[in-house]
N, C-alpha and C positions, 0 to 999 in steps of 0.2 A: 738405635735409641727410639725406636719406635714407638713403645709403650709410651714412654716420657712425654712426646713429641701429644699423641692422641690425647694423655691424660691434661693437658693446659689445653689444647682446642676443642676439646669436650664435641668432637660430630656427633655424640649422641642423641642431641640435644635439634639435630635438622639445621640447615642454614645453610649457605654459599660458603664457600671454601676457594681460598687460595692454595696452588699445590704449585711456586715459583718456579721449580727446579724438579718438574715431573719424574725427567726418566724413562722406566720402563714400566713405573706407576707404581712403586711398591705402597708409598705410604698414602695416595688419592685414593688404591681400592680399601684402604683402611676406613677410610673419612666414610669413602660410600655404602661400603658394608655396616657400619655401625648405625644409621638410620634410613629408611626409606624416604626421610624428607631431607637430606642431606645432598648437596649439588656439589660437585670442583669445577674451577677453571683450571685446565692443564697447560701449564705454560714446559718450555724450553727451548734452547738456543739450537741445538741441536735435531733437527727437524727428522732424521730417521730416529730419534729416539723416542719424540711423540706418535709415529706411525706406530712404533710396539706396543705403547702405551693405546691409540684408539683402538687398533685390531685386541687388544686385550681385553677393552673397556663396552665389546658389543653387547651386555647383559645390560650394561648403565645406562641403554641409550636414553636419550630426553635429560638427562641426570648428569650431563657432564658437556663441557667445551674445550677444545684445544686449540690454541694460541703457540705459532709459532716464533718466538719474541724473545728477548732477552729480559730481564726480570725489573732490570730499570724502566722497560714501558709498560709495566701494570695497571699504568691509569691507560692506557690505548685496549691493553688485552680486557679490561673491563667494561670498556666502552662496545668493543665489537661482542663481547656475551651480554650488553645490556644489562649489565650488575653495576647498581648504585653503591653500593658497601658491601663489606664482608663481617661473616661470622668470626672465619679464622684465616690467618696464614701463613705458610710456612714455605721456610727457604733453606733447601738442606744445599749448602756449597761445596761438598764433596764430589770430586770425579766418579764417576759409576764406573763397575768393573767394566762395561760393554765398552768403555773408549782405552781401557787400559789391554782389555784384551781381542778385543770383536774390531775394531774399528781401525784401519791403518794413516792416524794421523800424527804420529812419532809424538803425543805426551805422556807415550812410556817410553822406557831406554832399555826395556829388556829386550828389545827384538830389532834387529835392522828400519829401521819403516822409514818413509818420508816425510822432510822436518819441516809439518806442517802448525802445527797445534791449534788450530781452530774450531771450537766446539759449531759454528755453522761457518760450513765451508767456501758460502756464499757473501760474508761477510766480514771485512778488514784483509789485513793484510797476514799471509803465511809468512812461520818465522824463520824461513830459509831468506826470502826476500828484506824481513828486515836486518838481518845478520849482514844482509851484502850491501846495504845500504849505513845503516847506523855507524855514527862516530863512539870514539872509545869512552868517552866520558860520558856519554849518555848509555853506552854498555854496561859500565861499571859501575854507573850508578845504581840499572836496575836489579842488575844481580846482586850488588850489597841490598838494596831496599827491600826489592820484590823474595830474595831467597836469603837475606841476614847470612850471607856467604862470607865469611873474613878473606877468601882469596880471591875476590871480585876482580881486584888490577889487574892479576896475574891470569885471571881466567879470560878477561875480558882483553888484554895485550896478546892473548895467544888467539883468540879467535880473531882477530883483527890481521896477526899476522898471516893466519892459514888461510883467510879467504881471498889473499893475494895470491897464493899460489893458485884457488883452486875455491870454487863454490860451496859451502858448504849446506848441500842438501839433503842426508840423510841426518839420524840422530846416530849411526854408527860411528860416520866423522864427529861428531859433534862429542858423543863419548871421548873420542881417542882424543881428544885435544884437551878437553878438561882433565883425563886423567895422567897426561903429560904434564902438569906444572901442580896438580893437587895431590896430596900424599893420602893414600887409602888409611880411614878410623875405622876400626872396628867393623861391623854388617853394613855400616852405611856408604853407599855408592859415594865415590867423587861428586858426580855427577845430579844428582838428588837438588841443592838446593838453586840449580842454574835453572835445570829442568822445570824447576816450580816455577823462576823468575818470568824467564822466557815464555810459559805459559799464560802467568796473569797479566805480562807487557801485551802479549798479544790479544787476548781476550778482554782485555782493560776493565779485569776483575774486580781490582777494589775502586774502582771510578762508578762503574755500574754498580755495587752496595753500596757507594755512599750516596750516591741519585737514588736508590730503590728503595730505600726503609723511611725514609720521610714520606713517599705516597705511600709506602705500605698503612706505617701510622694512620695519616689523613685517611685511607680507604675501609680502617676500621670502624663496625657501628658500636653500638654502647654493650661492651661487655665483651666485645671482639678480643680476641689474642692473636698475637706476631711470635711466632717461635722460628728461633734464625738456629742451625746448627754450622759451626766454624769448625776451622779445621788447620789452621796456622793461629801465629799471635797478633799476624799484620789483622785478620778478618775480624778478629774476637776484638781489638782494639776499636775499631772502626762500630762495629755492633755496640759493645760498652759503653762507649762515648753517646751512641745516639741514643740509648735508652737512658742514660744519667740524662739526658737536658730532656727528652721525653716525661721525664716523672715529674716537672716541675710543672706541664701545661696537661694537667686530666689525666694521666697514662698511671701506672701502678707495676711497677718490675716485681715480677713475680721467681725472679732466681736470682739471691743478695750473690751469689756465685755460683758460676757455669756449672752446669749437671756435666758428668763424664760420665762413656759407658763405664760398664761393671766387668769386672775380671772374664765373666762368663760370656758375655759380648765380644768384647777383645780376641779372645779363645776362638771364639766362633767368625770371628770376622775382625781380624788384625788391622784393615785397614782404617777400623774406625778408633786406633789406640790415640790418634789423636782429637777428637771430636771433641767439643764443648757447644751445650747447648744452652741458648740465654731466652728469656719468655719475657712478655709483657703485655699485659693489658687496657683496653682502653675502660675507667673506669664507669660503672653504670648510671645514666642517667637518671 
């Protein structure tokens, strides 16, 4: 959704740029190619995904910052590139393909890997360790919450039994056990909505948006736009909410409802079938 994404932050126009959830840079060389007065802070949690992104970014240099941070400290990563406000910002919360495929920290289940899930490896706790620690009712909760799973008890009563016999440190154990008490639907994996839970327990996914978008807000100057791209209903809920109480103090939502990509999108990159994009701006002085 790229287009979508540029056309509410208008870089054509030159200014400071927020680019939350960098990557490998796809949508910062957008912002910077569209004006030569145009700057980003390159934020991500994932610190060998901003080295792709700086070794990509050597044309830009002087024209760009990279902050290794999680997206909740944008008032810290603004303070060390000495940016007062911003133009635009943008927070795509989608996994990139480079951890699903390039990176072995098991938050895909397509491949044997080690069940790590931490987008910076340097930071909290991997979720082999909290598997072996966590009680069931705090299991079960998160997998009903975090991945809106209807067999939570039963998923979370079997992981609790298997890591008596035996640690469970890969995501290949972790597969087998989920798909022991859960009945295969259709294309979608057993395993799919644990996978998700387990991820934003460990990454304390939706704890960090809801800390992140009220500085994003405040960090915006007059005419500034926040475009957040979700990718579940927990993320888009949490977004929704804070742009509704947002319009009531200066702010102006600029999407009465989520942009989705287009057929042709989808086609071209499946994984964005779930994406919903919500925009808002601070209105001009």
């Amino acid at each position: 959704m790229l287009p979508e994404a540029m056309a509410f932050l208008r870089p054509e126009r030159g200014g400071v740029y927020f680019d939350c959830t960098c990557g490998e840079g796809g949508h910062s060389e957008a912002i910077l190619k569209a004006s030569l007065n145009s700057k980003t802070v390159c934020m991500d949690l994932d610190l060998n995904m901003l080295m792709v992104a700086k070794e990509r970014f050597k044309e830009f240099e002087g024209r760009t910052w990279f902050v290794h941070t999680n997206f909740a400290d944008i008032d810290k990563a603004a303070s060390l590139a000495n940016v007062a406000n911003s133009d635009g910002i943008l927070m795509d919360l989608g996994i990139s393909m480079a951890h699903l495929k390039g990176e072995k920290r098991g938050i895909t289940f397509m491949e044997d890997q080690p069940l790590d899930m931490r987008l910076d490896v340097n930071r909290g706790e991997p979720a082999h360790s909290i598997l072996l620690r966590i009680k069931f009712e705090e299991l079960a909760s998160a997998i009903s919450e975090y991945g809106e799973e209807r067999f939570a008890g039963k998923i979370a009563r079997a992981i609790i039994n298997a890591r008596e016999k035996e640690p469970i440190n890969t995501t290949g154990q972790l597969v087998k056990i989920i798909s022991s008490v859960v009945p295969r639907s259709g294309r979608i994996n057993p395993a799919t909505r644990t996978f998700q839970a387990l991820r934003i327990l460990v990454n304390q996914e939706l704890e960090s948006l809801e800390e992140a978008i009220p500085k994003c807000l405040d960090m915006l100057g007059w005419d500034g736009t926040l475009v957040v791209i979700s990718y579940h209903s927990l993320e888009d809920r949490i977004v929704k909410n804070a742009f509704k109480n947002a319009a009531d103090i200066g702010f102006e939502i600029l999407t009465k409802k989520p942009l989705c990509p287009s057929e042709e999108e989808i086609e071209a990159n499946p994984a964005s079938r779930s994406a919903k994009m919500r925009a808002i701006r601070r209105k001009g002085g």
